[in-house]
BAMIKE-482163 format. One line per 5 residues: their letters; for each residue x, y, z of N, C-alpha, C. Coordinates in steps of 0.02 Angstrom, whole numbers, plus 50000, padded with zeros to 5 digits. Example, Ala and Ser with C-alpha at 12.3 -4.5 7.8 and 13.67 -1.06 7.14 Angstrom:
<rs>
as) 50660:49716:50390:50615:49775:50390:50660:49835:50390; 50642:49888:50354:50684:49947:50357:50645:50002:50394 .
</rs>
This chain:
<rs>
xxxxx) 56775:54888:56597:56748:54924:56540:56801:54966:56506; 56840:55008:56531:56901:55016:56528:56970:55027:56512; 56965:54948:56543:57029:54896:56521:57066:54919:56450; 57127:54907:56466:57171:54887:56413:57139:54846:56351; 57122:54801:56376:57101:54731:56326:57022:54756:56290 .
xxxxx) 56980:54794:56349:56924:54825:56312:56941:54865:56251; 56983:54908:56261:56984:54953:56210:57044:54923:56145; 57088:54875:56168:57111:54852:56103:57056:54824:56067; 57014:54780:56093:56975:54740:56052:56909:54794:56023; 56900:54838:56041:56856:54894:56014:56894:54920:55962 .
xxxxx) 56947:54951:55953:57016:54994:55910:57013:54934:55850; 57026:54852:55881:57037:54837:55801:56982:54801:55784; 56916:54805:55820:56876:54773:55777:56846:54838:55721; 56844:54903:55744:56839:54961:55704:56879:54963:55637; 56951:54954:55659:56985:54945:55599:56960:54869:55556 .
xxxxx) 56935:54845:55585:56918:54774:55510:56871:54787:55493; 56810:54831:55518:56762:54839:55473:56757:54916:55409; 56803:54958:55443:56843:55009:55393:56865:54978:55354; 56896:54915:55369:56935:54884:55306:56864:54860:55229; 56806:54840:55250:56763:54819:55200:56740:54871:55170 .
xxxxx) 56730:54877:55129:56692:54946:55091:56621:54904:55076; 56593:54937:55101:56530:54901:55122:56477:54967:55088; 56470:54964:55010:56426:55014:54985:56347:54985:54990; 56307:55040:54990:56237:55000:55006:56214:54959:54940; 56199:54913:54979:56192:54860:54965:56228:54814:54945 .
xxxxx) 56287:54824:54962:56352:54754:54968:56374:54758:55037; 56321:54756:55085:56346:54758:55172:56374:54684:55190; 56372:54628:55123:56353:54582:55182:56432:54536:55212; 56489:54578:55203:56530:54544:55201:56561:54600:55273; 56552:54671:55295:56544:54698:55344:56513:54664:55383 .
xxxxx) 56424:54648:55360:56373:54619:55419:56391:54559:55434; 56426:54520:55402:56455:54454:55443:56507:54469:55515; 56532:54512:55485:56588:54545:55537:56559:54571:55587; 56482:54629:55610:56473:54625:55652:56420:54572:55668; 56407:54523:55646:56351:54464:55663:56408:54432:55709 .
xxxxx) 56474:54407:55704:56508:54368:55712:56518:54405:55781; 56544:54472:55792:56560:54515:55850:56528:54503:55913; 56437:54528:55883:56398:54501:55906:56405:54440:55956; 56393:54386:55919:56401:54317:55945:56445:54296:55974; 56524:54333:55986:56568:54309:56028:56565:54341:56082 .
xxxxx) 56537:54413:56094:56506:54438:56138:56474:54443:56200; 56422:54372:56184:56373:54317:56201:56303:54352:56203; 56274:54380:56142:56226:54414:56137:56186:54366:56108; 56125:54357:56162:56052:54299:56162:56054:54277:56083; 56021:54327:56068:56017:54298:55992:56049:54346:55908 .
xxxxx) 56058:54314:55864:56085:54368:55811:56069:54332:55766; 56048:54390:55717:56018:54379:55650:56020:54392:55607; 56034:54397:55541:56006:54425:55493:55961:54436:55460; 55915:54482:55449:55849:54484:55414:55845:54478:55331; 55790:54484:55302:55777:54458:55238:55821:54484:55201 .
xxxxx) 55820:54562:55234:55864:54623:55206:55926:54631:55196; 55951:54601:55255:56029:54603:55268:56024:54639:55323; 55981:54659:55364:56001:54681:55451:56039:54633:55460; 56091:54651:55523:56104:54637:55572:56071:54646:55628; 56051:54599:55660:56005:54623:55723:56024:54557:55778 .
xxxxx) 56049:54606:55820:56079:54572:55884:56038:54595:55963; 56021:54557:55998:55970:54563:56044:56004:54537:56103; 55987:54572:56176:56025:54550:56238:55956:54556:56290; 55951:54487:56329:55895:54502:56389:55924:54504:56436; 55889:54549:56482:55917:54574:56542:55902:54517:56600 .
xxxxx) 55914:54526:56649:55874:54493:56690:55835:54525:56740; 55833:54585:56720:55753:54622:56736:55714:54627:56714; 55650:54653:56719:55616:54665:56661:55612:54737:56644; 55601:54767:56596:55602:54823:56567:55590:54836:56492; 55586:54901:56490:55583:54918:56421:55604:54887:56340 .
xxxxx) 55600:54895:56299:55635:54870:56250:55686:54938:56203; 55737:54916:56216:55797:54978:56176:55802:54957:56128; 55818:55003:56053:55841:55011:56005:55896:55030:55996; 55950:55023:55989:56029:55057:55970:56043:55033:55889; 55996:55076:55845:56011:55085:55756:56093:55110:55739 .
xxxxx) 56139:55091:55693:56173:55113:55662:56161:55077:55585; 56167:55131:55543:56182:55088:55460:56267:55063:55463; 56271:55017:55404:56313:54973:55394:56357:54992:55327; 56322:55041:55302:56350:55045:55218:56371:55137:55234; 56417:55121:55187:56450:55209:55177:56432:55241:55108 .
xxxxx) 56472:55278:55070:56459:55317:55008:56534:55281:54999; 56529:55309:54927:56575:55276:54899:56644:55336:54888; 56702:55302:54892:56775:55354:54878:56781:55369:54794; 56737:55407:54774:56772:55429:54723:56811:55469:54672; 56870:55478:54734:56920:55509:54701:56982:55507:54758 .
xxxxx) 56996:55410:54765:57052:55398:54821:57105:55437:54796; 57135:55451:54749:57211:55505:54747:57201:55568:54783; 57132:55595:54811:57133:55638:54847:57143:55627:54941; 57152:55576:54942:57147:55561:55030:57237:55562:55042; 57238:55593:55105:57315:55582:55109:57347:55514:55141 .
xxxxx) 57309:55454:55160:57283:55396:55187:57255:55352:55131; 57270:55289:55128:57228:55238:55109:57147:55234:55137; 57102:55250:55095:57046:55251:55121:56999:55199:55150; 57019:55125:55124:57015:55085:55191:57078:55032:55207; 57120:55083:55249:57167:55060:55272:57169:55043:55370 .
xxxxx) 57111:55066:55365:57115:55083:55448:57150:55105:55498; 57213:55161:55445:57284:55182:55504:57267:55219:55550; 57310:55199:55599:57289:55236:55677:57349:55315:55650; 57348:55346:55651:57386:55413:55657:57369:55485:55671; 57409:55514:55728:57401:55569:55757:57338:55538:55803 .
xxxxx) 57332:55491:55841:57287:55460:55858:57195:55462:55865; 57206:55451:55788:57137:55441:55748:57120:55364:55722; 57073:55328:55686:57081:55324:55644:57045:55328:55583; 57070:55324:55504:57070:55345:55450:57043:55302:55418; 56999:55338:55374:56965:55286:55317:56905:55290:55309 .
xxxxx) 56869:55266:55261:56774:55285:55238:56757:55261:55277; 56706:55288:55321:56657:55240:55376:56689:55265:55452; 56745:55294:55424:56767:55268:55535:56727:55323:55565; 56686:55390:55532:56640:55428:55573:56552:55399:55574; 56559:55388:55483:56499:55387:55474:56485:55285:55437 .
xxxxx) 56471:55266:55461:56454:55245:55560:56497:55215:55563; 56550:55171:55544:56561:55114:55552:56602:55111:55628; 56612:55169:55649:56654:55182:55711:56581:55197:55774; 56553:55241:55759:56490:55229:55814:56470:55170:55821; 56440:55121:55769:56415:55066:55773:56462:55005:55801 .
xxxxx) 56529:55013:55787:56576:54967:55844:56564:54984:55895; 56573:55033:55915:56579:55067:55987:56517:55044:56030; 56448:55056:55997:56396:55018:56027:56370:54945:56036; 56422:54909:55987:56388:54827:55983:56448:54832:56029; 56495:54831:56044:56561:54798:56103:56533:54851:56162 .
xxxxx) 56515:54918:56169:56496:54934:56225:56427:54909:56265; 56388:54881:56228:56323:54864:56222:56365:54791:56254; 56399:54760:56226:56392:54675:56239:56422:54669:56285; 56454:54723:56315:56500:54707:56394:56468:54721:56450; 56412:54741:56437:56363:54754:56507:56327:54697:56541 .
xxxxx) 56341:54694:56616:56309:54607:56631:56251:54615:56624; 56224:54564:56620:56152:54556:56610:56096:54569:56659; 56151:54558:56726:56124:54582:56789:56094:54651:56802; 56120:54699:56752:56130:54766:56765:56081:54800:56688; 56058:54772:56659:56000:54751:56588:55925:54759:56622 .
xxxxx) 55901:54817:56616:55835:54809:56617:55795:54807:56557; 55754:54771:56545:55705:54731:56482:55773:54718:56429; 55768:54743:56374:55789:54689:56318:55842:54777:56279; 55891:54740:56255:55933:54782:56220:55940:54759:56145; 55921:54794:56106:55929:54762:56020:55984:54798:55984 .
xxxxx) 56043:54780:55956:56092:54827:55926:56076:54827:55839; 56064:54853:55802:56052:54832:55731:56099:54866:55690; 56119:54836:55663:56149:54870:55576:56113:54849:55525; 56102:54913:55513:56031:54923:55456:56066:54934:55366; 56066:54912:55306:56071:54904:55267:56063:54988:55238 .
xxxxx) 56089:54998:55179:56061:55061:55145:56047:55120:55143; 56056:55128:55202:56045:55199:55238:56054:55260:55189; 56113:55263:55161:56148:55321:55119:56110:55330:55065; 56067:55249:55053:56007:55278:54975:55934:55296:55007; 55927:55262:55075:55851:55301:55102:55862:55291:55181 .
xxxxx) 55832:55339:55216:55858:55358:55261:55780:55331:55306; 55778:55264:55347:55729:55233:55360:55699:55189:55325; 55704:55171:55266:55679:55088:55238:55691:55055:55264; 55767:55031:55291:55773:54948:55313:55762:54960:55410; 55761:55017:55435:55776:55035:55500:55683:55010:55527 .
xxxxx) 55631:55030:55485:55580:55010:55457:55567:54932:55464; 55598:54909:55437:55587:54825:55445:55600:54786:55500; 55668:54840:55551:55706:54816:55613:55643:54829:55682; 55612:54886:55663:55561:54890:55708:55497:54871:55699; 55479:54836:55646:55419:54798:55651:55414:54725:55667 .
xxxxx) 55497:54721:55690:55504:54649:55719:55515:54661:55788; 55566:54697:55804:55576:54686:55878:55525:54756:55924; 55483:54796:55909:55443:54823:55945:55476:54880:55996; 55512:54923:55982:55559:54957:56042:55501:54995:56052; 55548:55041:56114:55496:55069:56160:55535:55137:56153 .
xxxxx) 55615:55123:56143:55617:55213:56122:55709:55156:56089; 55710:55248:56038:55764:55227:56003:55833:55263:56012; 55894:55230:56022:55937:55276:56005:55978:55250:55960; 55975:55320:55893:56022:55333:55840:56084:55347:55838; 56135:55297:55819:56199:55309:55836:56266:55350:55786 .
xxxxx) 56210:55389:55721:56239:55435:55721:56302:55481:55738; 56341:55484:55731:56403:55520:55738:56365:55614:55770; 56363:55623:55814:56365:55699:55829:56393:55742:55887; 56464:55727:55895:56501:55733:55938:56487:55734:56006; 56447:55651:56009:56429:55635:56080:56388:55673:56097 .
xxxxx) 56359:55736:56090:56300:55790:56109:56242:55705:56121; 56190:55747:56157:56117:55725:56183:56092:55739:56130; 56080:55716:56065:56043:55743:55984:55951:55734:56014; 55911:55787:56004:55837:55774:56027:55801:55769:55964; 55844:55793:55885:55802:55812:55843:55843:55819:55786 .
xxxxx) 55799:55803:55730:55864:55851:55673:55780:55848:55600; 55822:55890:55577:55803:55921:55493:55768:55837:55461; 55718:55858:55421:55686:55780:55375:55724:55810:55301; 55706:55775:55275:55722:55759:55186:55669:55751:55148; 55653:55779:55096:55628:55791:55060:55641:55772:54979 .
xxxxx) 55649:55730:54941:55679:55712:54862:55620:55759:54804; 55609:55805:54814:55546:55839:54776:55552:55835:54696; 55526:55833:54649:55519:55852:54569:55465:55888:54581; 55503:55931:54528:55452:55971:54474:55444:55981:54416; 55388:55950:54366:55406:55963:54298:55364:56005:54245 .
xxxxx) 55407:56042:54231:55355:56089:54154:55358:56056:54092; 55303:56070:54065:55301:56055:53987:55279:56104:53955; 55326:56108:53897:55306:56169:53829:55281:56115:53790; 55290:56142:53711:55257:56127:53661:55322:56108:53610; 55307:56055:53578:55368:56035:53528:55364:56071:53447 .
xxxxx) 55437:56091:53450:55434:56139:53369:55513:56130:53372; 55530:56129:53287:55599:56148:53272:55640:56188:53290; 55677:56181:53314:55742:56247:53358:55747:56316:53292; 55725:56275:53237:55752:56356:53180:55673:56383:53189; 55618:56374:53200:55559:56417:53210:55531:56391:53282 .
xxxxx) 55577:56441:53355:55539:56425:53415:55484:56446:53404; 55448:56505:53382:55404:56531:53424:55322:56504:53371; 55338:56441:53361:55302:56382:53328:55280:56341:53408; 55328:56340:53450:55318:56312:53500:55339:56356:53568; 55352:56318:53634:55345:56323:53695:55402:56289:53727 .
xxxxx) 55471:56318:53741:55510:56297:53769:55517:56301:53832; 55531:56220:53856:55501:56207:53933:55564:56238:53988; 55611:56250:53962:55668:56259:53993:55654:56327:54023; 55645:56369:53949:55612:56473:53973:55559:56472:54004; 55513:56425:54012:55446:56399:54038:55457:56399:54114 .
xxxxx) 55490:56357:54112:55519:56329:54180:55564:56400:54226; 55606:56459:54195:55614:56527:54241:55597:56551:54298; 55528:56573:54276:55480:56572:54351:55478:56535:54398; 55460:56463:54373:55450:56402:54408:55523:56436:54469; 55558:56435:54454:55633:56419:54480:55651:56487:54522 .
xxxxx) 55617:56545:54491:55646:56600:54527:55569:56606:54588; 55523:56579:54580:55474:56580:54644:55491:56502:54692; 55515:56482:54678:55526:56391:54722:55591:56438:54781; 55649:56489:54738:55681:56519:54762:55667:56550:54819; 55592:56569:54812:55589:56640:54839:55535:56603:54898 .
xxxxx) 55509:56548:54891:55464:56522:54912:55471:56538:54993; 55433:56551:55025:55418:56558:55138:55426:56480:55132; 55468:56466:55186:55481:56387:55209:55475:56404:55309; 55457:56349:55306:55459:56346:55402:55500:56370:55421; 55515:56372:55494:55578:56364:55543:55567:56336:55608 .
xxxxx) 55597:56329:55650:55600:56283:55715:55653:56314:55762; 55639:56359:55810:55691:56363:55867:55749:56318:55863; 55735:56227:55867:55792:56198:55898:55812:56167:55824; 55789:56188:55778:55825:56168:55714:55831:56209:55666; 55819:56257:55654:55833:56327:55619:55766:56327:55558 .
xxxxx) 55813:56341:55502:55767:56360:55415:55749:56301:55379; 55690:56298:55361:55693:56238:55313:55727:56262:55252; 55747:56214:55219:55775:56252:55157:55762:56195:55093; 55765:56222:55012:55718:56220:54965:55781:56218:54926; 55815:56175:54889:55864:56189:54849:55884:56133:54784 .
xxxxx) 55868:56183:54725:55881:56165:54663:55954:56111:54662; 55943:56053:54655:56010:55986:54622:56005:55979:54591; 55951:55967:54528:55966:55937:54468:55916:55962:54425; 55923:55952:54354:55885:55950:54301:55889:55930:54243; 55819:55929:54188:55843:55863:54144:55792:55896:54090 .
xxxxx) 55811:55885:54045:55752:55918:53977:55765:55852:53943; 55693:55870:53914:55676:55778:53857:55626:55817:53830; 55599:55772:53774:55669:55729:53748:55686:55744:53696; 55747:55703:53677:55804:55754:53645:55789:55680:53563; 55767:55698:53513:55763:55666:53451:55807:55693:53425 .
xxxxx) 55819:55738:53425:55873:55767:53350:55911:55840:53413; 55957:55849:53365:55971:55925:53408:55948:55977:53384; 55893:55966:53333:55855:56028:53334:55770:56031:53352; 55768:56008:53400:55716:56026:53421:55708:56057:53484; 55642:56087:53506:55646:56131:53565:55633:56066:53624 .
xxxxx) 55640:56080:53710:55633:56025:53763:55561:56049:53766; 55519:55976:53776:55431:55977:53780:55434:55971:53877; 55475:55940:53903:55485:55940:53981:55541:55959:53997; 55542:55972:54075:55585:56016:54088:55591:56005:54164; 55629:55955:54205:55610:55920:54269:55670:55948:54310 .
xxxxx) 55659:55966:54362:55681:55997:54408:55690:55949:54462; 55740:55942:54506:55741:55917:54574:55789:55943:54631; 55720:55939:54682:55740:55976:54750:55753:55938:54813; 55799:55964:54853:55799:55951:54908:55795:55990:54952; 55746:55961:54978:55681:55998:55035:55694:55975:55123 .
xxxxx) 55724:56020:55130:55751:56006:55213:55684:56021:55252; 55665:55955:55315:55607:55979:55332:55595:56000:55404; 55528:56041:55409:55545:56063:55499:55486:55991:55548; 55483:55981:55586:55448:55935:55636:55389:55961:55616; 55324:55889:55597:55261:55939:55570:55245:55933:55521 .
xxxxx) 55299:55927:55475:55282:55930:55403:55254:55877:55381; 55218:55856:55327:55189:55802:55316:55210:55808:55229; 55190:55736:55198:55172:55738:55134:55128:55781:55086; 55081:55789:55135:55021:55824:55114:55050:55901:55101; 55063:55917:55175:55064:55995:55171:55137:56026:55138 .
xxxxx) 55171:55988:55135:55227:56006:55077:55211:56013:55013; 55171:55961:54999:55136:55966:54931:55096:56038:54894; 55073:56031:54984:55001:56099:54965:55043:56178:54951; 55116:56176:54989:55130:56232:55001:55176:56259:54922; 55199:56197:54861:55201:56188:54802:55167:56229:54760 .
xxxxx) 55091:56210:54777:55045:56223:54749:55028:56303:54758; 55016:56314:54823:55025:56377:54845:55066:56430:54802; 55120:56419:54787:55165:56458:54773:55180:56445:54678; 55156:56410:54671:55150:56394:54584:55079:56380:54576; 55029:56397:54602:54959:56374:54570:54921:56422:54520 .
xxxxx) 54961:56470:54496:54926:56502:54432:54972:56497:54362; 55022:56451:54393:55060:56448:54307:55055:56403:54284; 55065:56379:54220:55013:56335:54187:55065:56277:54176; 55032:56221:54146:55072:56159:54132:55137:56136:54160; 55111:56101:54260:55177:56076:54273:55150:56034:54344 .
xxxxx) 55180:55987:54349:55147:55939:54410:55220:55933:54451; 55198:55882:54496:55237:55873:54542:55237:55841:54606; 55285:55806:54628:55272:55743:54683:55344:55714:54681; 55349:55679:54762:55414:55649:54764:55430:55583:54739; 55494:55591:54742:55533:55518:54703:55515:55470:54733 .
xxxxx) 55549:55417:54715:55525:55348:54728:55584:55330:54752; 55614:55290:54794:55680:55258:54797:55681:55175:54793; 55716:55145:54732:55701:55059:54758:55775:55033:54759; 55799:55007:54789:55844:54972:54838:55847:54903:54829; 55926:54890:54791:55912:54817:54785:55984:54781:54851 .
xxxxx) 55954:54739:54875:55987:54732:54948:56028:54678:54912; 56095:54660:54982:56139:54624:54925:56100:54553:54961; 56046:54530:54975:56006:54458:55002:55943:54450:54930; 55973:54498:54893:55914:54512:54856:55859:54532:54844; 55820:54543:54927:55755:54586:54911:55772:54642:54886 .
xxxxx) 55703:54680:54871:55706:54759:54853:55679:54790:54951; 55714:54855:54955:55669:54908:54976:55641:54951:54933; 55596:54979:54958:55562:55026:54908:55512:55083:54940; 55528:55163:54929:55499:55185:54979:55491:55244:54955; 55437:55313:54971:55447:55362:54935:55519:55413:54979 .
xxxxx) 55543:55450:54946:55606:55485:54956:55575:55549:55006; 55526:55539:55058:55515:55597:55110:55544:55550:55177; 55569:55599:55220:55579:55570:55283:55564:55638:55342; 55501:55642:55353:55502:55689:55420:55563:55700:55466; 55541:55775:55485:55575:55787:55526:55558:55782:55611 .
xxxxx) 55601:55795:55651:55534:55770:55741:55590:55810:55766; 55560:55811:55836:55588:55832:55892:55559:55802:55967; 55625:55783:55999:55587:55750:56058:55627:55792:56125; 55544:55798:56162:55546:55873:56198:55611:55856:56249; 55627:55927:56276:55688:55900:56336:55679:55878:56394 .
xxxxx) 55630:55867:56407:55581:55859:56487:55555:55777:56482; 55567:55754:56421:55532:55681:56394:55600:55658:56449; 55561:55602:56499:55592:55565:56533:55624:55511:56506; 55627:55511:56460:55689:55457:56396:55745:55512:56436; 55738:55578:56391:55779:55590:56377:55822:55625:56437 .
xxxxx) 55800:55630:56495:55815:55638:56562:55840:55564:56581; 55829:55508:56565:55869:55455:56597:55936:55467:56547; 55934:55485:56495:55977:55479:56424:56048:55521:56453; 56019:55585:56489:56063:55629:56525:56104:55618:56566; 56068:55567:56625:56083:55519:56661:56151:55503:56657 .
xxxxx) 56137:55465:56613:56187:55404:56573:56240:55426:56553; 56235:55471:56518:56279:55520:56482:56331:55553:56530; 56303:55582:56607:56324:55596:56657:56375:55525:56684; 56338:55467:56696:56383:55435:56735:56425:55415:56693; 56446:55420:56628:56495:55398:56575:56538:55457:56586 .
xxxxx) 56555:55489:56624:56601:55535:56636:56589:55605:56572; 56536:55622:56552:56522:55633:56497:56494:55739:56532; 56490:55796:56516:56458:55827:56518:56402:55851:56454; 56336:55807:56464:56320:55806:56405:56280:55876:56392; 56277:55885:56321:56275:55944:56280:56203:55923:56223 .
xxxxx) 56152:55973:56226:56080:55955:56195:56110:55980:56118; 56111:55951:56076:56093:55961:55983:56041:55936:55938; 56058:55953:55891:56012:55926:55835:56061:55925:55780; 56015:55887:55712:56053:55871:55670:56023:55911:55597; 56059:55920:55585:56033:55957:55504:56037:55911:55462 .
xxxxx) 56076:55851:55448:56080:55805:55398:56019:55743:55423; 55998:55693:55409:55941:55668:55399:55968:55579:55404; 55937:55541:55461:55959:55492:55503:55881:55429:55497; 55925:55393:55522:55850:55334:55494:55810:55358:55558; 55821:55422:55618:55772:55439:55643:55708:55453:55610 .
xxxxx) 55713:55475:55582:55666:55484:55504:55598:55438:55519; 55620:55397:55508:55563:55341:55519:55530:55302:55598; 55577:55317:55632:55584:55270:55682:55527:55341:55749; 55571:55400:55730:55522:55457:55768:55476:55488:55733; 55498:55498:55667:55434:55547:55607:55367:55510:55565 .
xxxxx) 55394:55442:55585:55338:55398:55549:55319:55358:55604; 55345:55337:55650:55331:55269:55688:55301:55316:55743; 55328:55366:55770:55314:55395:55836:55357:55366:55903; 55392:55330:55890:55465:55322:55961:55486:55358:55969; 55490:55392:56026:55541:55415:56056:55615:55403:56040 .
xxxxx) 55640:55469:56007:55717:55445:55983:55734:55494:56017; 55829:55478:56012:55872:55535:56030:55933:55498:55965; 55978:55558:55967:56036:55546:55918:56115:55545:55979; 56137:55483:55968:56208:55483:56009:56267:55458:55967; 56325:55471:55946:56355:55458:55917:56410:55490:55935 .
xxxxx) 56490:55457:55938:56552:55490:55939:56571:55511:55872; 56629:55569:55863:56650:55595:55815:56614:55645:55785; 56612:55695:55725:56571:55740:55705:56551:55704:55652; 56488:55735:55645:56438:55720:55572:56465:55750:55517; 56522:55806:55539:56523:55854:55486:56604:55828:55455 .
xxxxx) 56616:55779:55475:56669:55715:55454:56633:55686:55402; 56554:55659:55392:56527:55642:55362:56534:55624:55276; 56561:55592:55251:56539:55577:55159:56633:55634:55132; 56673:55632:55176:56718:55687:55183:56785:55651:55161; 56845:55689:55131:56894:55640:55091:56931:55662:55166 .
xxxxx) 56954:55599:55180:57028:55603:55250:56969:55594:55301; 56912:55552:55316:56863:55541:55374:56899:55504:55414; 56880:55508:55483:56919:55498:55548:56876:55476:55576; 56904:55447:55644:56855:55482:55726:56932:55446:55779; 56934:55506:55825:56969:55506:55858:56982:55434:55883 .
xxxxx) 57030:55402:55926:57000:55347:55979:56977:55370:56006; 57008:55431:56063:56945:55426:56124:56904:55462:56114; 56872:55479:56055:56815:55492:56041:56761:55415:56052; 56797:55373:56012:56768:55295:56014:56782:55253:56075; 56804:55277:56116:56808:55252:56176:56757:55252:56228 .
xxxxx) 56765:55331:56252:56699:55363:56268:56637:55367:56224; 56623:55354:56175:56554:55328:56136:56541:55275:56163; 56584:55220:56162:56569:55151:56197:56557:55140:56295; 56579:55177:56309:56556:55196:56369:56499:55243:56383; 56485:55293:56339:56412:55308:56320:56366:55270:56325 .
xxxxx) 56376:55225:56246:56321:55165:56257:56311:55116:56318; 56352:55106:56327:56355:55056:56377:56314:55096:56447; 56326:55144:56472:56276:55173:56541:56212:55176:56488; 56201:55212:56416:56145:55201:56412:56080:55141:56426; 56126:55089:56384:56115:55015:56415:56076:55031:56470 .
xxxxx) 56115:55031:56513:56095:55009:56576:56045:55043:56605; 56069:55112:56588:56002:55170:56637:55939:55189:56587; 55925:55160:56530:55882:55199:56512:55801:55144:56508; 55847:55093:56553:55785:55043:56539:55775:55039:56624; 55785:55092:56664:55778:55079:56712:55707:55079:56744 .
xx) 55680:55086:56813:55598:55085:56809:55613:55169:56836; 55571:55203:56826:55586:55279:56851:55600:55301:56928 .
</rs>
């Protein structure tokens, strides 16, 4: 596991998939790369779904549980390479790292787990191991992760996430919120003919500010924060804005629902007049051609520390030479779906930091990716064990 030869062939299969810029929804020239990995591997079966998963599956020759090991496949995009001091997908090893979009966020966890994942005998496999690279991630966080588990049925999930190897039990949901006011339309040379949605909109903005949001011991503040806005519509430049649309991002605590986010909106704006509100929509055009399509909330969860997942998870973590360390995540993971909508049992494991994440000069150590792959790999083995 080891070996010399293990870890070259881990080091440069990392660097060839750093090499694809694999934006969501142009995975599929990455996902050949790990379909192909996969299969030389000698992993039972591999697939691609309608979507563009990758989904690679290993049976044990025990019986046991069914594992999930999620990573996405697509990154954000470089835009503004004259700022990297590195070719951004060059895959250089230096100061012994390596460099380039993806090598934290995932494309370096997700090697680390399909080659740590595929070197485990089968002898040593209890029930069934599924590795997936999930499409899109960076535009919705659980659409295609969504489609991976209504085929293969896991029994608990681990997110391979980048979070410096920590035991992740939990992290922050997402929220895509609007809000929109409407005034009244009149000529900019006689406002007070009309109702400008923009001065309208003040309050709106200084109570959303001020608004009580949750909190959570093992994940801190929810938080409520103004990104964007848009006034319409614009006919001439002299007229006043009749709307006035606001958008938030709404960090969420374990708990939260559609509903009661909604209600707590309302709560806090329900005596000012003319303005609605509800989340975005996200639609996703995959590069196989379907659409995803999904609304822009993703719960938040927490899975307790006493959950015997996550005591074999420790386990594992232990016999990987590992002293593992309990976190959570503040940024927002296709756990989302897989623990906040589905109800699996997740945990978050990933080498390198998150906070490398969407970042100009992104890394991950080797033996950060070394020991990730030796991570996965005891996970493999111990978490499908019988108790």
């Amino acid at each position: 596991m080891q070996s010399d030869t293990f870890q070259t062939e881990l080091i440069n299969f990392t660097q060839s998939v750093i090499r694809e810029n694999s934006l969501s929804g142009k995975e599929e020239a990455v996902g050949s790369l790990f379909a192909a990995k996969m299969e030389d591997l000698g992993f039972d079966t591999v697939q691609v779904d309608r979507y563009g998963n990758v989904i690679g599956i290993r049976k044990g020759n025990k019986p046991g549980p069914t594992i999930l090991f999620d990573g996405h496949m697509d990154v954000v995009p470089v835009t503004n390479p004259e700022t990297w001091s590195i070719d951004p997908f060059g895959a250089q090893i230096r100061d012994g790292k390596i460099w380039g979009r993806g090598a934290s966020d995932m494309k370096g966890p997700l090697s680390a787990a399909v080659i740590g994942i595929g070197q485990v005998p089968a002898d040593e496999i209890h029930g069934t191991l599924v590795v997936s690279g999930t499409v899109c991630e960076e535009y919705h966080e659980g659409a295609a992760v969504k489609k991976v588990v209504e085929q293969v049925h896991p029994d608990f999930v681990v997110i391979c996430e980048p979070n410096g190897s920590k035991l992740g039990i939990g992290q922050k949901g997402r929220a895509g919120l609007w809000v929109e006011v409407t005034g009244k339309p009149a000529h900019s040379s006689v406002p007070h003919l009309g109702e400008n949605a923009v001065y309208k909109a003040l309050p709106f903005i200084e109570r959303l500010c001020r608004m009580p949001l949750p909190s959570c011991p093992s994940l801190g503040d929810g938080v409520m924060e103004l990104i964007d806005a848009i006034s319409s519509p614009l006919p001439s430049r002299s007229t006043l804005p009749v709307s006035f649309k606001m958008r938030y991002d709404r960090r969420l605590m374990p708990g939260e629902t559609m509903d009661s986010v909604l209600a707590s909106i309302h709560e806090v704006l329900g005596d000012l007049p003319d303005w609605q509100t509800g989340f975005g929509t996200v639609h996703m055009d995959t590069y196989t051609n379907e659409v995803l399509e999904a609304p822009d909330f993703h719960p938040g969860w927490l899975t307790p520390k006493d959950s015997p997942w996550v005591l074999k998870a420790w386990q594992a973590l232990q016999t990987a030479g590992m002293d593992p360390i309990f976190g959570s995540s503040q940024f927002c993971t296709n756990g989302s779906y897989t623990a906040g909508f589905a109800n699996l049992p997740t945990i978050i494991f990933g080498p390198s930091s998150g906070m490398l994440a969407h970042c100009i000069d992104e890394h991950i150590g080797v033996d950060e990716l070394i020991l990730g792959a030796r991570g996965y790999a005891e996970l493999a083995k111990i978490l499908g064990r019988p108790d």
